[in-house]
N, CA, C and O of each residue as an XYZ file, in Angstrom:
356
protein
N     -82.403     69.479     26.653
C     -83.729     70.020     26.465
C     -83.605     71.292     25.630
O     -82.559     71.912     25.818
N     -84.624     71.902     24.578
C     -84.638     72.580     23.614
C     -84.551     73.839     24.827
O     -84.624     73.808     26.055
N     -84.368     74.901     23.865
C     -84.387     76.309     24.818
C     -85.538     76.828     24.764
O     -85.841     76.822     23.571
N     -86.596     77.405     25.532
C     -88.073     77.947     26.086
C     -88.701     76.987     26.038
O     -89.900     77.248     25.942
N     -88.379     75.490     26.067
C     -88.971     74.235     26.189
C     -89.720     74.334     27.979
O     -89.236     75.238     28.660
N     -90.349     73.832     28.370
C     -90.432     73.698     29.877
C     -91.038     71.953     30.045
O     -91.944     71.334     29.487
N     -89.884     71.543     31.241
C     -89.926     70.090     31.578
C     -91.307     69.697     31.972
O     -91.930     70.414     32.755
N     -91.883     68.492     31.432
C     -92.880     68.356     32.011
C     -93.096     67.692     33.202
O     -92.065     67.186     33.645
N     -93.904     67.553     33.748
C     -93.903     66.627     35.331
C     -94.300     65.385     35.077
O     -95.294     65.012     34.453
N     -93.247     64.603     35.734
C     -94.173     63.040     35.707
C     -94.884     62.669     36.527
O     -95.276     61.507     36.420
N     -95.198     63.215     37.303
C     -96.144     62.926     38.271
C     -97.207     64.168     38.835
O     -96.903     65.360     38.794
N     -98.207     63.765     39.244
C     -98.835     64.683     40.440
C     -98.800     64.403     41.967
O     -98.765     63.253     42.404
N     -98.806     65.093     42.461
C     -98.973     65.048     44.029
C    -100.199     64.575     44.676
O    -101.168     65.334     44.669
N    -100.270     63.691     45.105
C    -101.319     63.067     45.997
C    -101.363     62.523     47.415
O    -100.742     61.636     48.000
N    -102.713     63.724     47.895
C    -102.216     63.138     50.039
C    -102.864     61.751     49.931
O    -103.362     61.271     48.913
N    -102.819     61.454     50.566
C    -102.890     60.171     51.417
C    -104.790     59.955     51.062
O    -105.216     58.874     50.656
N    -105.481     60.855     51.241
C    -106.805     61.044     51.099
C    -107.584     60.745     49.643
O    -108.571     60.060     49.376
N    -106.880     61.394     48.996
C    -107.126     61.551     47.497
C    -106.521     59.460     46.861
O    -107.138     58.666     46.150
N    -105.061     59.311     47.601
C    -105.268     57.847     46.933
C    -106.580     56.872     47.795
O    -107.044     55.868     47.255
N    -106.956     57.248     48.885
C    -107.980     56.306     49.434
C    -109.092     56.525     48.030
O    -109.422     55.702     47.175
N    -109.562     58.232     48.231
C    -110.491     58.289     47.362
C    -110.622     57.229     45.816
O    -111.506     56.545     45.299
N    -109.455     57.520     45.564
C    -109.167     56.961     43.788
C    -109.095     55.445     44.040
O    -109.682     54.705     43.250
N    -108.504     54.990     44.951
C    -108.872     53.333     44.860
C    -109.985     53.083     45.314
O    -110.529     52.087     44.835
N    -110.652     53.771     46.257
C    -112.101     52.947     46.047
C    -113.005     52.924     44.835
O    -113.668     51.980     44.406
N    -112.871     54.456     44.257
C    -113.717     54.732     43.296
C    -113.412     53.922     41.729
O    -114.239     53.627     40.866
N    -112.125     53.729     41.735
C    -111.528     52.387     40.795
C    -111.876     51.149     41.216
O    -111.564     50.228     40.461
N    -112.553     50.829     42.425
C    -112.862     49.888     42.552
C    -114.628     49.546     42.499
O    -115.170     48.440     42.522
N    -115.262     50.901     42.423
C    -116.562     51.097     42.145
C    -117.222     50.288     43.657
O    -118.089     49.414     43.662
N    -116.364     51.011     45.144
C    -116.934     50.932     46.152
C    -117.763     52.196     46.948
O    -117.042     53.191     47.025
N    -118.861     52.351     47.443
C    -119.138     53.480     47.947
C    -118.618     53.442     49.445
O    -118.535     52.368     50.039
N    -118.216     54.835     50.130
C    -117.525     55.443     51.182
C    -118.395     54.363     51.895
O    -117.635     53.645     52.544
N    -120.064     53.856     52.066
C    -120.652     53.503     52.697
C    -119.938     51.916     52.830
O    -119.380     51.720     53.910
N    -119.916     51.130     52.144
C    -119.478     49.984     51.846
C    -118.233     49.826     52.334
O    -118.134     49.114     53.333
N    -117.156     50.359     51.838
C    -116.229     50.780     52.641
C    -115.975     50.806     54.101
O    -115.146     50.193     54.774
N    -117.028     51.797     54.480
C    -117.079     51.839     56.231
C    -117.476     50.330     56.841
O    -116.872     49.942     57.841
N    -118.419     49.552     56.274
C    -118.577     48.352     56.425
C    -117.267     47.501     56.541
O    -116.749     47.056     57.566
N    -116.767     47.358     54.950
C    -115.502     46.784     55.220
C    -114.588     46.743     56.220
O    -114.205     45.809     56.925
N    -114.316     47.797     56.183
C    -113.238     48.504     57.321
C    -113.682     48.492     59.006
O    -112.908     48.547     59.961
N    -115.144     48.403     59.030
C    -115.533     48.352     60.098
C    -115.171     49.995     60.802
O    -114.564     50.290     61.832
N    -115.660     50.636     60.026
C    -114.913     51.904     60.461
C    -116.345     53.220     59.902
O    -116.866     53.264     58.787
N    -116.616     54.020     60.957
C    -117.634     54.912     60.278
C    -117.451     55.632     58.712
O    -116.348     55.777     58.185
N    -118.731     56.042     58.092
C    -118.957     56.340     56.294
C    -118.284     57.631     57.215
O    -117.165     57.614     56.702
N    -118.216     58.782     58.272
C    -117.732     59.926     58.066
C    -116.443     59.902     58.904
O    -115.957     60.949     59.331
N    -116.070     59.080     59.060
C    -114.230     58.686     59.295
C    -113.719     58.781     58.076
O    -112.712     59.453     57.856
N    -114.553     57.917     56.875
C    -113.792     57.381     55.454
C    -113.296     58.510     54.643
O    -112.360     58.685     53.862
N    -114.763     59.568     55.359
C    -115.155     60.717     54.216
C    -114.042     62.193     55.045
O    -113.829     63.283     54.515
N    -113.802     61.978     55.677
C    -113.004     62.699     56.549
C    -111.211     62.153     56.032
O    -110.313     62.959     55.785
N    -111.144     61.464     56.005
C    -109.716     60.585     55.410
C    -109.554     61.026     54.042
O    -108.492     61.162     53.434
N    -110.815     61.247     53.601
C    -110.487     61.175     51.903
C    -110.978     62.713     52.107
O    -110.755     62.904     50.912
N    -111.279     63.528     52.392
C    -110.994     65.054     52.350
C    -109.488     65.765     52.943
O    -109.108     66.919     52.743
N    -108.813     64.727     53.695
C    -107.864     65.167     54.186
C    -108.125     65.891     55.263
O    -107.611     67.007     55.338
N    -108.912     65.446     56.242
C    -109.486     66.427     57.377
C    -109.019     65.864     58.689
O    -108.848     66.470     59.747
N    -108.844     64.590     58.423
C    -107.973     63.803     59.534
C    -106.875     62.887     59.148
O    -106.633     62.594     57.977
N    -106.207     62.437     60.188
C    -104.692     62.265     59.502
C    -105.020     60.673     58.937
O    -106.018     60.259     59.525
N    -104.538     59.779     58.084
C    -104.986     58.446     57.670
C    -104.055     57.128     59.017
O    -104.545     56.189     59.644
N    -102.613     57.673     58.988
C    -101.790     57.482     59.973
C    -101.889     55.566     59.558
O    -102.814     54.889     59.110
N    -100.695     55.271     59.903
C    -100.158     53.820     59.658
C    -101.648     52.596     59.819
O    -102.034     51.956     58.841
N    -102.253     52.483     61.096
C    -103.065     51.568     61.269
C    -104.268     51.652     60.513
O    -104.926     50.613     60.561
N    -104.699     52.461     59.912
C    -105.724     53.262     59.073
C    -105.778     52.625     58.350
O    -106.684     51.797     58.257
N    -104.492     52.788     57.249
C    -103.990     52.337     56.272
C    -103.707     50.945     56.008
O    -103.810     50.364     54.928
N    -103.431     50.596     56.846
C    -103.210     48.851     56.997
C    -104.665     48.305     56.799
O    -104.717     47.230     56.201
N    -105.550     48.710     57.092
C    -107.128     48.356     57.230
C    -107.755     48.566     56.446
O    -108.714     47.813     56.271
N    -107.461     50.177     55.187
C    -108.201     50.430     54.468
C    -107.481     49.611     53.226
O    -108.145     48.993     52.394
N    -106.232     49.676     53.211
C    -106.153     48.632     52.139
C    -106.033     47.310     52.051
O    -105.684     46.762     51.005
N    -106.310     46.678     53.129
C    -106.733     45.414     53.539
C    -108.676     45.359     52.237
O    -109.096     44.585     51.376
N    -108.921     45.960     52.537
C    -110.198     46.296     52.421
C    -109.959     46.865     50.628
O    -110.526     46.516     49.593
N    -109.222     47.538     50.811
C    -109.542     48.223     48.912
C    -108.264     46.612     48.264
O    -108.276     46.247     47.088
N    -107.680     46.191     48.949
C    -106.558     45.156     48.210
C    -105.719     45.916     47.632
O    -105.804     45.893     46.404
N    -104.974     46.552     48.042
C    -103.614     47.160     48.130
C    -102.650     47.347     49.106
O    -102.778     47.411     50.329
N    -101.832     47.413     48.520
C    -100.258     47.803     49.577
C    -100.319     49.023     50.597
O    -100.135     50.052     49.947
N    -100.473     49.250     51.702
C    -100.975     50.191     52.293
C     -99.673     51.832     51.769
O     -99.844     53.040     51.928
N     -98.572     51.105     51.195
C     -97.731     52.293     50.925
C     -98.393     53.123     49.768
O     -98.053     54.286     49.548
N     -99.128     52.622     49.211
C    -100.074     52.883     47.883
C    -100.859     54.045     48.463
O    -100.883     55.116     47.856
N    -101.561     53.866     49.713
C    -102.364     54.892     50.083
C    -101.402     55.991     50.641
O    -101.448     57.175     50.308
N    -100.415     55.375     51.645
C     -99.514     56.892     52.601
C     -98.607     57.032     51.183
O     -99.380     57.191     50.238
N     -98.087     57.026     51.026
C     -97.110     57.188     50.112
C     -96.788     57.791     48.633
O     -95.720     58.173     48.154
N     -98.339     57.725     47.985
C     -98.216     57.995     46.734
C     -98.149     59.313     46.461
O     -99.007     59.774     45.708
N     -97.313     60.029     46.909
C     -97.539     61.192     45.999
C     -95.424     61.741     46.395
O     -94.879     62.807     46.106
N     -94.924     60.745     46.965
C     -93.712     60.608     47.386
C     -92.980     60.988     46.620
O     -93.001     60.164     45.707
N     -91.999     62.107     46.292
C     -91.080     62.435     45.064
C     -89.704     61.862     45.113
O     -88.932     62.468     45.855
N     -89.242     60.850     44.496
C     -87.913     60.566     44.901
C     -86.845     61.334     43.627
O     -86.782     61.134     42.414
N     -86.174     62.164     44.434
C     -85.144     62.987     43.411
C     -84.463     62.174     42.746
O     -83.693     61.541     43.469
N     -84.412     61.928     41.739
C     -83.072     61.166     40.801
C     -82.239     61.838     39.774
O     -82.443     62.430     38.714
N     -80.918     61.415     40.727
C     -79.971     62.614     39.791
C     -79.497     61.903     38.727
O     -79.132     60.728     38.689
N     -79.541     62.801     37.791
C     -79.967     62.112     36.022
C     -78.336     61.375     35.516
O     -78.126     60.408     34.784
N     -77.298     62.343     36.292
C     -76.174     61.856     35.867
C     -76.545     60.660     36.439
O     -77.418     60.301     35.649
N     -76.463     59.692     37.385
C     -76.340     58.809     37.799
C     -77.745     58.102     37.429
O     -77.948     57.155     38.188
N     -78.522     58.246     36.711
C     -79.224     57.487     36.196
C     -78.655     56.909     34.636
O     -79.202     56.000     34.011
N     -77.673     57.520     34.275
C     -77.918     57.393     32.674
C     -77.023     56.414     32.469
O     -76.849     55.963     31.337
């Protein structure tokens, strides 16, 4: 890397809340619809996707049952896995 260069990030950080948020809204579902799906109250959904309560394994199994995704998609995405470059190259 050049010198006063600064690395860029490949990723952003995302809780658990924020991917519920972004797959529904990629899916052009409202929180309301949702709660339907899920069978689960609009201020559970809206509480999950503020990060105000925890999403926790069974949550997740349900909400992406419901959005059609891998539930690791929702807990998981913002997961950093270190990769040491020597051993990548």
């Amino acid at each position: 890397m050049k010198k006063g260069y600064i690395k860029a990030k490949t990723h952003i950080k995302l809780l658990p809340g924020d991917s519920v948020r972004i797959a529904r809204e990629l899916q052009v579902i409202t929180q309301q619809k949702l709660s339907e799906l899920c069978d689960m109250p609009q201020s559970t959904i809206s509480a999950i996707e503020k990060n105000k309560i925890n999403l926790g394994v069974e949550r997740a199994k349900v909400l992406a049952r419901a959005l059609k995704v891998h539930p690791s998609v929702l807990l998981f995405s913002g997961w950093d896995i270190e990769v040491d470059e020597r051993k990548a190259a």
